[in-house]
C-alpha positions as protocol buffer text, in pm:
chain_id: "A"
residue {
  index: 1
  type: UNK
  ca { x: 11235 y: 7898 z: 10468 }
}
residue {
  index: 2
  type: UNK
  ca { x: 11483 y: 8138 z: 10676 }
}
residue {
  index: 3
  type: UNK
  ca { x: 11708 y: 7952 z: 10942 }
}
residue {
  index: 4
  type: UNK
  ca { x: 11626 y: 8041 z: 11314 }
}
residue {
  index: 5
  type: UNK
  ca { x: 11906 y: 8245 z: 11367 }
}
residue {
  index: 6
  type: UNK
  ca { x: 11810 y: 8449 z: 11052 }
}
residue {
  index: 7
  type: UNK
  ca { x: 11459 y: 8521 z: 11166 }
}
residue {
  index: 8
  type: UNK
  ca { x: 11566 y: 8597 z: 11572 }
}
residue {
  index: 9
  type: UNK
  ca { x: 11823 y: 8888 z: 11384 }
}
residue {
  index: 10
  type: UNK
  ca { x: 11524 y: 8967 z: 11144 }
}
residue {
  index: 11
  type: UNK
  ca { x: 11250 y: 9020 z: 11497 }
}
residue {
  index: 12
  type: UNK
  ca { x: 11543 y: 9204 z: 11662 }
}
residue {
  index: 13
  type: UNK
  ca { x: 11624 y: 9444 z: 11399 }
}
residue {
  index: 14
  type: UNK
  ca { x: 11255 y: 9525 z: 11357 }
}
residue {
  index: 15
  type: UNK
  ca { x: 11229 y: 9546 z: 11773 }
}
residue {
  index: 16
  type: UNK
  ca { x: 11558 y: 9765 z: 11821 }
}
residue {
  index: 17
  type: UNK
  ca { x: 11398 y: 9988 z: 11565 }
}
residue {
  index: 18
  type: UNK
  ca { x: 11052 y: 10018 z: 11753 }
}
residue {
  index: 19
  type: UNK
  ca { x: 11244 y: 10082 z: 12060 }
}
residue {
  index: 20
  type: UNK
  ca { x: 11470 y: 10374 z: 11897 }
}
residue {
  index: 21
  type: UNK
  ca { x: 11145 y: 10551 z: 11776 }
}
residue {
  index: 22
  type: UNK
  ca { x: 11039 y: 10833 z: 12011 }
}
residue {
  index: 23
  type: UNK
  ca { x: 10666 y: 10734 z: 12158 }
}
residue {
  index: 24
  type: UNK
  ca { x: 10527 y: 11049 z: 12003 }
}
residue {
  index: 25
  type: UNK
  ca { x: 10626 y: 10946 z: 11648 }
}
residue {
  index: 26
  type: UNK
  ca { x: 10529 y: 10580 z: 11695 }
}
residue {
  index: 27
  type: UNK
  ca { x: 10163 y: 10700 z: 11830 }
}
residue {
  index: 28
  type: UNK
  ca { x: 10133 y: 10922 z: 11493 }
}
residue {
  index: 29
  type: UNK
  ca { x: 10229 y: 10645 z: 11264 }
}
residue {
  index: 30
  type: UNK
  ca { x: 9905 y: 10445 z: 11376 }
}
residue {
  index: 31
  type: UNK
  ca { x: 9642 y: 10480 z: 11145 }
}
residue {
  index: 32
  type: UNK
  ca { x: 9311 y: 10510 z: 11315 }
}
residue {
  index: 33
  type: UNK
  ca { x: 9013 y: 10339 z: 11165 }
}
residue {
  index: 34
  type: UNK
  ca { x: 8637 y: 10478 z: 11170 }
}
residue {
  index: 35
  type: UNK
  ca { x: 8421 y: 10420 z: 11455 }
}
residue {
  index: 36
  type: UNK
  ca { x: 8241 y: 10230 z: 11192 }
}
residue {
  index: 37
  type: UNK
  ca { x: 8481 y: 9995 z: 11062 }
}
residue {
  index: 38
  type: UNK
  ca { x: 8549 y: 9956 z: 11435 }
}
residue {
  index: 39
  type: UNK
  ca { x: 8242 y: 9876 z: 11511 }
}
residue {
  index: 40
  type: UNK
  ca { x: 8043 y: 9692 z: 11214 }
}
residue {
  index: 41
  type: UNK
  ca { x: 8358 y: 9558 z: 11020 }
}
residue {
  index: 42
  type: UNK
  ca { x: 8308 y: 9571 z: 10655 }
}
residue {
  index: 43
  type: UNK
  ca { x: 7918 y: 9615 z: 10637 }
}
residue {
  index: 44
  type: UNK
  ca { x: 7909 y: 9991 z: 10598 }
}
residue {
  index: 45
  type: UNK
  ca { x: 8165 y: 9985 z: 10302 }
}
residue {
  index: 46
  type: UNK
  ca { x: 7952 y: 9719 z: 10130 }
}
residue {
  index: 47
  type: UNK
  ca { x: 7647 y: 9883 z: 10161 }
}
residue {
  index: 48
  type: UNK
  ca { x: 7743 y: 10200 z: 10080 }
}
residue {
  index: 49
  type: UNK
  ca { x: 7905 y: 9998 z: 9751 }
}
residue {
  index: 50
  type: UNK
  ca { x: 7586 y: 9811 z: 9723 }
}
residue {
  index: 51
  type: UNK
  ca { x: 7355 y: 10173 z: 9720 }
}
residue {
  index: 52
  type: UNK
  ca { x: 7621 y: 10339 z: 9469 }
}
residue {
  index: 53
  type: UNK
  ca { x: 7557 y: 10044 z: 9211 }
}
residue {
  index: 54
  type: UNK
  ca { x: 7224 y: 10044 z: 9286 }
}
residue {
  index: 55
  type: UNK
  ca { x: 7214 y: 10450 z: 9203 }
}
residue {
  index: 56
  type: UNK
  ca { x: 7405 y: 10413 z: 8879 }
}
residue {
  index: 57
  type: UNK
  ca { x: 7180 y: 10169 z: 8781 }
}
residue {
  index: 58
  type: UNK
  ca { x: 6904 y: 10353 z: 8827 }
}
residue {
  index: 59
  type: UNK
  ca { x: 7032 y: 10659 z: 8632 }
}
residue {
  index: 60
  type: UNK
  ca { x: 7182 y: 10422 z: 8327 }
}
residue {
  index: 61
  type: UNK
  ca { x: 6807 y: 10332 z: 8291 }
}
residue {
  index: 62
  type: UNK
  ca { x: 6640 y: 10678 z: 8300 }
}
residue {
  index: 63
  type: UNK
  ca { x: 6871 y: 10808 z: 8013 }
}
């Protein structure tokens, strides 16, 4: 485990950094998420996973 005095110059390094960093170019690093994701957390992504395996399935047993 890191000392206290090693962590407090650790979380000021990081927040002299963020500071430093015009707003514009710490607004683009942000990555947005979907309105979905947002929204319904991970339940899209499964089902969509869910209907793809379902679909492969379905053409494994037709051939």
């Amino acid at each position: 485990m890191a000392s206290g005095d090693e962590l407090i110059k650790y979380i000021t390094e990081r927040f002299v950094t963020y500071i430093d960093t015009p707003k514009e170019i710490r607004r683009q690093s942000k990555v947005k998420e979907s309105w979905a994701t947002k929204w319904f957390g991970m339940i899209p992504f499964s089902v969509s996973l869910w209907k793809e395996d379902i679909s492969s399935k379905r053409k494994r047993k037709t051939k």
